[in-house]
N, C-alpha and C positions, 0 to 999 in steps of 0.2 A: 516652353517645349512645344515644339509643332507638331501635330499628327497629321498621317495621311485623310484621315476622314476629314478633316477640315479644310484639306486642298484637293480631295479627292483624292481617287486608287494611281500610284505613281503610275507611270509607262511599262512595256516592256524594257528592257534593258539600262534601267534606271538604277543609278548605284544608291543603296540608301543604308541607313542603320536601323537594325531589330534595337528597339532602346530594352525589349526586355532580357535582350542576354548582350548587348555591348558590339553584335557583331555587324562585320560590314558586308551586305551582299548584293549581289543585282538581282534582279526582278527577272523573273525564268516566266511569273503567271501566276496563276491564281487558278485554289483549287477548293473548291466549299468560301466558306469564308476567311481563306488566309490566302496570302500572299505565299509561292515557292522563289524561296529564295537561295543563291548557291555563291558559295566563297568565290571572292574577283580572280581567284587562281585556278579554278574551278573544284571539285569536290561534290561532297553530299552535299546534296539541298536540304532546307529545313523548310519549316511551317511559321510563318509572321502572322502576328495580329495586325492588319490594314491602320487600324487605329493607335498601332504602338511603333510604327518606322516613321524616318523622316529622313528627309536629305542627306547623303554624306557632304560635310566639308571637306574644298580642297585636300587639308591636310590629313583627314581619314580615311579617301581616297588612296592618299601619295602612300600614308601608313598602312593599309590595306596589300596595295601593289608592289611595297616593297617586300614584304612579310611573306604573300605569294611567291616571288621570285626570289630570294632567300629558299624560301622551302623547295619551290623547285631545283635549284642549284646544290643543297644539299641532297635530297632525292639522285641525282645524275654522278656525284660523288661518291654517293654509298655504293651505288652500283659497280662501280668502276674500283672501289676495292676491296668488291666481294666479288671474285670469280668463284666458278663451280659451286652456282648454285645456293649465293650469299652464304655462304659457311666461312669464320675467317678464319685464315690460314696464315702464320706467320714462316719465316724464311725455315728452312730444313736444315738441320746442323750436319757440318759436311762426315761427324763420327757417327750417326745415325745412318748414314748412306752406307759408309764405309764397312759397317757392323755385321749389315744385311737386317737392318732391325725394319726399315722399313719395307711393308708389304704394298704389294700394287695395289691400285685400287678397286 
């Protein structure tokens, strides 16, 4: 297991793994002695121990970016079938119209 303290404090914008929670994040800086780190999708930053990240590999990169863009694409989804205000609304039955049951909004 490699730690940053043995290679030194990563770069700015260096993708790497927090090995204490499993996650993947880039290197925003450093504030006291941790590293701010923020999801490759962007998001909340969190707080790294310098001496508990190390490199992402290729593939928890790729896992990383895909997982982002996934979330983002469901995010723009949701959106788009929640009008008026994310409330959901399914279709109006046409004897509800008909009734006068329903009232304007």
């Amino acid at each position: 297991m490699s730690h940053a303290s043995e290679k030194g404090v990563p770069p700015l914008g260096a993708v790497v793994v927090d090995e204490r929670t499993a996650r993947v994040g880039e290197v925003m800086g450093a504030e006291g002695p941790y590293l701010r780190l923020r999801p490759l999708g962007g998001g909340r930053e969190w707080d790294a121990d310098p001496g508990r990240v190390r490199a992402a590999t290729p593939a928890e990169r790729l896992h990383a970016g895909v997982a982002a863009a996934n979330a983002a694409s469901r995010a723009g989804q949701d959106e788009r079938r929640r009008p008026h205000g994310g409330h959901r609304r399914g279709p109006v039955p046409s004897s509800a119209i008909s009734d006068g049951c329903m009232a304007d909004p």
